[in-house]
Biopython code that builds the backbone (N, CA, C, O; Angstrom):
import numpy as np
from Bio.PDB.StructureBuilder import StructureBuilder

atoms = [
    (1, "UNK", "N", (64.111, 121.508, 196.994)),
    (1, "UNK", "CA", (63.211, 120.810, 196.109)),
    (1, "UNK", "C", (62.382, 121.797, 195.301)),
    (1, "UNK", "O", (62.192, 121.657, 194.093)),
    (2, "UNK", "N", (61.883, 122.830, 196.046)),
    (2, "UNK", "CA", (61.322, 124.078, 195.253)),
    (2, "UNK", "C", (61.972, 124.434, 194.158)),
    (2, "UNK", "O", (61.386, 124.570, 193.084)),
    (3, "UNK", "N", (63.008, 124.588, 194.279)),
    (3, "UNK", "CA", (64.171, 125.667, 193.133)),
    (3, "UNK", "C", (64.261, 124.215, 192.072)),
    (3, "UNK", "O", (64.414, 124.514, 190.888)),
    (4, "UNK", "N", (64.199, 122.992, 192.312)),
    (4, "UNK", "CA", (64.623, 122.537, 191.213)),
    (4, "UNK", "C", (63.208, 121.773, 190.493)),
    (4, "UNK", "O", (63.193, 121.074, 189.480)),
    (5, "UNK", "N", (62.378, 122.053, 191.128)),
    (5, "UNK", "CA", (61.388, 121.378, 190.564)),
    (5, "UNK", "C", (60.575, 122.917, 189.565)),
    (5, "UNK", "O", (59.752, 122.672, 188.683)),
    (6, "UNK", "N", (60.949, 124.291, 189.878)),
    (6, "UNK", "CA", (60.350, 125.023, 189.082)),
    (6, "UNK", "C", (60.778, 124.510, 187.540)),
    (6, "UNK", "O", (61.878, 124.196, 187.088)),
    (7, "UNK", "N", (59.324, 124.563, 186.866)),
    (7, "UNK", "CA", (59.127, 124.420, 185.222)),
    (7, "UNK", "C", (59.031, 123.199, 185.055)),
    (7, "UNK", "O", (58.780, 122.795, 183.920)),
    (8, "UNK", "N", (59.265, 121.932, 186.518)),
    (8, "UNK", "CA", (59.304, 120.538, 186.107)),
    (8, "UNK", "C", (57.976, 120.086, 186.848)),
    (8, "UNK", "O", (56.900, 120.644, 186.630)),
    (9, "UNK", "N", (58.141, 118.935, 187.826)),
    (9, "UNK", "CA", (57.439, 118.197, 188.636)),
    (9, "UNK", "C", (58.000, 117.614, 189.906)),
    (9, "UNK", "O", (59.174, 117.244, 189.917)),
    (10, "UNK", "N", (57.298, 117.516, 190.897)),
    (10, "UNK", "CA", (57.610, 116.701, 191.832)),
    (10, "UNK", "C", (57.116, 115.420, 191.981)),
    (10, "UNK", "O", (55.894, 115.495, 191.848)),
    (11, "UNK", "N", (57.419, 114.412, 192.167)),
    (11, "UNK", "CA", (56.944, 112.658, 192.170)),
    (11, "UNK", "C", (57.360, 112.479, 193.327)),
    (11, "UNK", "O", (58.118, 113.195, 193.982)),
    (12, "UNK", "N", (56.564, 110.909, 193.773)),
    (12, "UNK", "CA", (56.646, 110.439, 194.905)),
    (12, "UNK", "C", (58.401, 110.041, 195.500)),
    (12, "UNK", "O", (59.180, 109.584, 194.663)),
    (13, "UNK", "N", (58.694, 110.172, 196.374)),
    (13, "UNK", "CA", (59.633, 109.910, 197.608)),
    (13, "UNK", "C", (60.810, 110.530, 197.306)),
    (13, "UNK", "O", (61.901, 110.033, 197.583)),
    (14, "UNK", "N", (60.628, 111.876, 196.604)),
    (14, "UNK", "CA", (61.394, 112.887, 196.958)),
    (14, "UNK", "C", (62.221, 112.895, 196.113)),
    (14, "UNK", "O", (63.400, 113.245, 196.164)),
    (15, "UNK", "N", (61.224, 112.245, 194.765)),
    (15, "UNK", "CA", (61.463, 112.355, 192.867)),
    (15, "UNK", "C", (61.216, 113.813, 192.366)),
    (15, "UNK", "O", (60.136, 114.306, 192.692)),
    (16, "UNK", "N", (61.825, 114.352, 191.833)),
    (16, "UNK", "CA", (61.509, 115.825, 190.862)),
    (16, "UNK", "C", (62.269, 115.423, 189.698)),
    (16, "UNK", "O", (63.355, 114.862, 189.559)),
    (17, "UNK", "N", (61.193, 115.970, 188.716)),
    (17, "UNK", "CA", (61.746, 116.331, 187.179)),
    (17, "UNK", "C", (62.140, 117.932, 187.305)),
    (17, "UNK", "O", (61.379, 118.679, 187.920)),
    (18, "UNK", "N", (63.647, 118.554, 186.560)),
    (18, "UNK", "CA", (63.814, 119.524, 186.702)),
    (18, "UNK", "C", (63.043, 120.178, 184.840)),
    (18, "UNK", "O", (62.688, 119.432, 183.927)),
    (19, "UNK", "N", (63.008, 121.842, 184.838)),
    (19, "UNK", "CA", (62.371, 121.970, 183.410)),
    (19, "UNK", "C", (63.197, 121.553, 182.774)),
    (19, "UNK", "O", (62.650, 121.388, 181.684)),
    (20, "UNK", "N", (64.131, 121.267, 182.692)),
    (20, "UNK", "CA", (65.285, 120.423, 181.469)),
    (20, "UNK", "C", (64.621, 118.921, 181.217)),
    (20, "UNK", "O", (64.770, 118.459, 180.086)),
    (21, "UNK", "N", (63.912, 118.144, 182.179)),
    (21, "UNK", "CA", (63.142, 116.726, 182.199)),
    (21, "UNK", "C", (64.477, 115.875, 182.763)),
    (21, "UNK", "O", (64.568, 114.671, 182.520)),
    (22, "UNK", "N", (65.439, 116.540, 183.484)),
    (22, "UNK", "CA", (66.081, 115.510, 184.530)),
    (22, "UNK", "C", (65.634, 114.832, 185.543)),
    (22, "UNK", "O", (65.029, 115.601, 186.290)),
    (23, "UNK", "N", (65.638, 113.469, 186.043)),
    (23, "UNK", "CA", (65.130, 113.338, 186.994)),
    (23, "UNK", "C", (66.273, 113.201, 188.476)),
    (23, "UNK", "O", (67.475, 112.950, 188.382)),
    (24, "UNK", "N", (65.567, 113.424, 189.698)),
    (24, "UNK", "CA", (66.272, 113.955, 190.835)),
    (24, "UNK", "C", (65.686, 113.287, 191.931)),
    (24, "UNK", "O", (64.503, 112.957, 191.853)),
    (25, "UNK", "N", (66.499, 112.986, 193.172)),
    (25, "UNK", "CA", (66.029, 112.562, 194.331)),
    (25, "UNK", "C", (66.758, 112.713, 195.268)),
    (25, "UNK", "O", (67.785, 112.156, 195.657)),
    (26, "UNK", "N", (65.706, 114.103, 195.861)),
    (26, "UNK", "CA", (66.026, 114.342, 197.340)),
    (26, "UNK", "C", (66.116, 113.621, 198.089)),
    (26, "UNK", "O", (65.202, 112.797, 198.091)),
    (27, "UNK", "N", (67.167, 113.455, 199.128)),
    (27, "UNK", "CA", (67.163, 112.220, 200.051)),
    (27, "UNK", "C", (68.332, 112.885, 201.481)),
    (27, "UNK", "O", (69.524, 113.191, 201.476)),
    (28, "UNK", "N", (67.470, 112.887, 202.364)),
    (28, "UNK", "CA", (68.188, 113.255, 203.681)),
    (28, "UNK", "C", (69.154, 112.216, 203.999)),
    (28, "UNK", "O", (68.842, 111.086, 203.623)),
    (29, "UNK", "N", (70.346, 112.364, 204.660)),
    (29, "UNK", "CA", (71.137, 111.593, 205.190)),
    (29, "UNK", "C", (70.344, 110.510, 206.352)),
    (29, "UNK", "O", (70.451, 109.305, 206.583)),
    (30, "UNK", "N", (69.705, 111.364, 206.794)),
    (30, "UNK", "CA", (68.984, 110.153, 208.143)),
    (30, "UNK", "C", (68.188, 109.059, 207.861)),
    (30, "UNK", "O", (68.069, 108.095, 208.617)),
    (31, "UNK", "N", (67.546, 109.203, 206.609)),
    (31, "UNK", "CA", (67.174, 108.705, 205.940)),
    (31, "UNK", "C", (67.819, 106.248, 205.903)),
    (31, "UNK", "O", (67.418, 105.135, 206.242)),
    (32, "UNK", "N", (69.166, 107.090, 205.112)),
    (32, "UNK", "CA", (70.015, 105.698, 205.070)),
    (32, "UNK", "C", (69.631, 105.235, 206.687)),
    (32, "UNK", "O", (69.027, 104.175, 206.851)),
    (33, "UNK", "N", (70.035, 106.130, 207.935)),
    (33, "UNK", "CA", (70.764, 105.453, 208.848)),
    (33, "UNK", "C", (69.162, 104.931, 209.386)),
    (33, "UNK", "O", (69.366, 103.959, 210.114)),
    (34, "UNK", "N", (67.480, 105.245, 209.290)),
    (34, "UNK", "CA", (66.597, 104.452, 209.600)),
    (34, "UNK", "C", (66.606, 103.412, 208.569)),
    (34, "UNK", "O", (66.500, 102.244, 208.940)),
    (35, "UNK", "N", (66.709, 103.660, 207.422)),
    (35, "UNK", "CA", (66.336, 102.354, 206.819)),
    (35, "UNK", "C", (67.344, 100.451, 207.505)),
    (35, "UNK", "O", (66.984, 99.276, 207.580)),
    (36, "UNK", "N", (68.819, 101.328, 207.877)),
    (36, "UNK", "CA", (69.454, 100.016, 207.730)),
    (36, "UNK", "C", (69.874, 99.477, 209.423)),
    (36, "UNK", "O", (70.881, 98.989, 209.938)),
    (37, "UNK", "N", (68.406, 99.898, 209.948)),
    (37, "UNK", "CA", (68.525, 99.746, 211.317)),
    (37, "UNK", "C", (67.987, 98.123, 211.374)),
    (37, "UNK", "O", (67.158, 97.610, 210.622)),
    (38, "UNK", "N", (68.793, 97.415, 212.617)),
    (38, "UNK", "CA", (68.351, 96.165, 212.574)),
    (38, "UNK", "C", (67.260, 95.344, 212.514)),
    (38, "UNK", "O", (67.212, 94.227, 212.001)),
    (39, "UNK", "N", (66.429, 95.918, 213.035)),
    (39, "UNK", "CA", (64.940, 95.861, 213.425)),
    (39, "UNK", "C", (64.072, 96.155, 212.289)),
    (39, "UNK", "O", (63.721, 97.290, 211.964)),
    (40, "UNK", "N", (63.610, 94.624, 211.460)),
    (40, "UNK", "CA", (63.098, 95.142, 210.064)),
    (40, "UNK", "C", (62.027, 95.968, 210.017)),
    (40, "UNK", "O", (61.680, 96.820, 209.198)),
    (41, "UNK", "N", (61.401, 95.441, 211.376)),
    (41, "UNK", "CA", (59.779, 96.485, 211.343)),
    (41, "UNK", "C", (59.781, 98.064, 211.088)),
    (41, "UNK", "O", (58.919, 98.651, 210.435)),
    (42, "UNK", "N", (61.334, 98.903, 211.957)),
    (42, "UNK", "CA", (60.954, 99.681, 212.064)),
    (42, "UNK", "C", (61.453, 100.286, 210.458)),
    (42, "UNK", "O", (60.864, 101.246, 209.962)),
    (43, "UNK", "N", (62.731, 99.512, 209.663)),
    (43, "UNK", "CA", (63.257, 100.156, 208.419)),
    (43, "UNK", "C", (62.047, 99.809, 207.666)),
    (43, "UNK", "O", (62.047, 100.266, 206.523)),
    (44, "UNK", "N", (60.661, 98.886, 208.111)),
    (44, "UNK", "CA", (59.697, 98.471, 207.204)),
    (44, "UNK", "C", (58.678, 99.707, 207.044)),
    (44, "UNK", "O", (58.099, 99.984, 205.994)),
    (45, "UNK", "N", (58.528, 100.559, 208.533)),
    (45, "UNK", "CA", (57.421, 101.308, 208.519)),
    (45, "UNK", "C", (58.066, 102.430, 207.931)),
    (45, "UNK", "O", (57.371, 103.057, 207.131)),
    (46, "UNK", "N", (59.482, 102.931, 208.173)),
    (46, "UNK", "CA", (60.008, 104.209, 207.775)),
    (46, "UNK", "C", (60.066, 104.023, 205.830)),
    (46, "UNK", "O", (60.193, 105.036, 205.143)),
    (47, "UNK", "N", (59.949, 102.554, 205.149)),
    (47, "UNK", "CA", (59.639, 102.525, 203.888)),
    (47, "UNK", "C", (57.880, 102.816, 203.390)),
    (47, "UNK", "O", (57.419, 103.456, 202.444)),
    (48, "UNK", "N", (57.208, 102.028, 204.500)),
    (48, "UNK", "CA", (55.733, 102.015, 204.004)),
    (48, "UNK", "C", (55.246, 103.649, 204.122)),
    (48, "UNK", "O", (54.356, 104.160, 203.442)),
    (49, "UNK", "N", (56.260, 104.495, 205.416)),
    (49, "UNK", "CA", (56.034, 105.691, 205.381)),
    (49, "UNK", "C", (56.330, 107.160, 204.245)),
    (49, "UNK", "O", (55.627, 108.139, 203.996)),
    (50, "UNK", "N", (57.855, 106.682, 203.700)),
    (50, "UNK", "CA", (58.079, 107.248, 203.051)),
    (50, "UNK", "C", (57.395, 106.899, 201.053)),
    (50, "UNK", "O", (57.488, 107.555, 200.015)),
    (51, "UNK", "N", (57.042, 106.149, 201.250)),
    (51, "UNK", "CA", (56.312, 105.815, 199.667)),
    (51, "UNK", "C", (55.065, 106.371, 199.526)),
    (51, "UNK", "O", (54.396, 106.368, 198.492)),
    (52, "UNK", "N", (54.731, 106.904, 200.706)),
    (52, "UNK", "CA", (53.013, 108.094, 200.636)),
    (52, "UNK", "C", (53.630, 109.586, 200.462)),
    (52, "UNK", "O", (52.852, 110.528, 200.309)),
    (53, "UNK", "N", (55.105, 109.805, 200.487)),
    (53, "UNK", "CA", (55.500, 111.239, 200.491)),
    (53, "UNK", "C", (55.834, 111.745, 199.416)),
    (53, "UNK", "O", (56.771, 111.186, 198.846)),
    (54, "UNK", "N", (55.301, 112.792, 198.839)),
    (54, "UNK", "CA", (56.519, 113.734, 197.485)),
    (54, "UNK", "C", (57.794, 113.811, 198.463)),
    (54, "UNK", "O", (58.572, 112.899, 198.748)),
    (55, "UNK", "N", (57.796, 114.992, 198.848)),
    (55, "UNK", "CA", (58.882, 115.068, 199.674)),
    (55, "UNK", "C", (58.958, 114.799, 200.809)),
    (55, "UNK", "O", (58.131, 115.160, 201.647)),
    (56, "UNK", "N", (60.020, 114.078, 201.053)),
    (56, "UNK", "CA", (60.231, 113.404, 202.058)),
    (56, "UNK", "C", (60.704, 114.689, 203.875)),
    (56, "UNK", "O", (61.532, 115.488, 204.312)),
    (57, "UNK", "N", (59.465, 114.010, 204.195)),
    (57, "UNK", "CA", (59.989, 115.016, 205.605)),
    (57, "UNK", "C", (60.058, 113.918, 206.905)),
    (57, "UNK", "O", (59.485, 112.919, 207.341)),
    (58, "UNK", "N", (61.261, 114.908, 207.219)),
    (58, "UNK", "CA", (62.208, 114.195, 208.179)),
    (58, "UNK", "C", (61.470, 113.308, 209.580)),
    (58, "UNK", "O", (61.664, 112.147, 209.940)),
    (59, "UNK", "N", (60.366, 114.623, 210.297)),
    (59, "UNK", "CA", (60.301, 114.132, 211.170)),
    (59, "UNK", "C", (58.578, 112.984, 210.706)),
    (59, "UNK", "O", (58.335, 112.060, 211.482)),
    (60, "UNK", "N", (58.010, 113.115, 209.991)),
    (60, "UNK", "CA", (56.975, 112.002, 209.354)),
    (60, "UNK", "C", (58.006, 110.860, 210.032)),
    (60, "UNK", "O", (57.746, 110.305, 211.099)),
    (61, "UNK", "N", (59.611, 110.513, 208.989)),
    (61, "UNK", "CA", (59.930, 109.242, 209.184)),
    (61, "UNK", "C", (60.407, 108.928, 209.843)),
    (61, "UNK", "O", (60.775, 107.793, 209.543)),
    (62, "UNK", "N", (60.951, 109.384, 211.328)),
    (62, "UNK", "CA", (61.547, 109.558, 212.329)),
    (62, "UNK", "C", (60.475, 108.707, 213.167)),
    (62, "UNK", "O", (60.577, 107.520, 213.476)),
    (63, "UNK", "N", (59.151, 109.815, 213.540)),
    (63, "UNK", "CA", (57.741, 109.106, 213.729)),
    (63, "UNK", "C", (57.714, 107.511, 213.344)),
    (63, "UNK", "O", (57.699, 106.531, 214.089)),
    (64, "UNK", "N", (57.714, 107.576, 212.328)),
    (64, "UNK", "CA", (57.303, 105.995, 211.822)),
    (64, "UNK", "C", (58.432, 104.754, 211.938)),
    (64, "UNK", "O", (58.359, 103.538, 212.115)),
    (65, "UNK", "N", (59.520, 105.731, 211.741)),
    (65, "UNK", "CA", (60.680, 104.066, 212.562)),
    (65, "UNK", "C", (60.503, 104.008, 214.172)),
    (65, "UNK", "O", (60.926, 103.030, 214.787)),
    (66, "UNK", "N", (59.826, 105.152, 214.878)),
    (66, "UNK", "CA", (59.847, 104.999, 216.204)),
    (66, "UNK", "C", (57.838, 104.204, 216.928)),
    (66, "UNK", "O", (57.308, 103.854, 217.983)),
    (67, "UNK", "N", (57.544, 104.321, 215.606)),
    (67, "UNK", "CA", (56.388, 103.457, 215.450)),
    (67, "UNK", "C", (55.046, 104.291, 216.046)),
    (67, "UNK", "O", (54.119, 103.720, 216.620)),
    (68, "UNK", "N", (55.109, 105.713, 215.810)),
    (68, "UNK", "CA", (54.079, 106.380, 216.349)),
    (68, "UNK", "C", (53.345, 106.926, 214.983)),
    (68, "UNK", "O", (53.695, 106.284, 213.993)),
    (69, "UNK", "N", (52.582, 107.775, 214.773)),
    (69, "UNK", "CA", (51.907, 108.246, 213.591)),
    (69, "UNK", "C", (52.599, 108.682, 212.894)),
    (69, "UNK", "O", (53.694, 108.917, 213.405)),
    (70, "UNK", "N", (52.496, 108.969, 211.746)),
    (70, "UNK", "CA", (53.525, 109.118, 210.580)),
    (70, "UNK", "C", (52.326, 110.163, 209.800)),
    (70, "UNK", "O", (52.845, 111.160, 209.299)),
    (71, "UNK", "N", (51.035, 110.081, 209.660)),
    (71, "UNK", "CA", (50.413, 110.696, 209.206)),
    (71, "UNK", "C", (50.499, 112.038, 209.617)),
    (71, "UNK", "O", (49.765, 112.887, 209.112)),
]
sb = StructureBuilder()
sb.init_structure("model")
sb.init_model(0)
sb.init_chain("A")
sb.init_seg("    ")
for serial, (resi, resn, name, xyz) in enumerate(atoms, 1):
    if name == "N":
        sb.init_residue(resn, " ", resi, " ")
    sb.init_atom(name, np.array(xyz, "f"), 0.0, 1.0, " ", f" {name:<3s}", serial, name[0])
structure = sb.get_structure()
């Protein structure tokens, strides 16, 4: 996310503009497999968690589908 956000920006949930003004989104694989877990609460908190992040870090949302602090 560093290397491509030099000369651009980083935005929320792991959005970067590169200096060309492309836009980009980092996104971990583990990512998919909390969101489309059966249990809406926990794909609910690993969303309410990840929409406070630039970049998205792993174990924040790991935390928050397992329903402990995320902060």
């Amino acid at each position: 996310m560093e290397k491509l956000s030099e000369g651009g920006e980083k935005v929320q949930c792991g959005w970067l503009k590169d200096k060309y003004g492309l836009s980009w989104q980092i996104v971990p694989t583990i990512l998919g497999e909390l969101m489309q877990d059966e249990d809406p609460e926990k794909s609910a908190r690993v969303m309410q968690a990840m929409m406070k992040m630039i970049k998205l870090d792993i174990e924040g949302l790991k935390r928050a589908y397992e329903g402990t602090s995320a902060e």
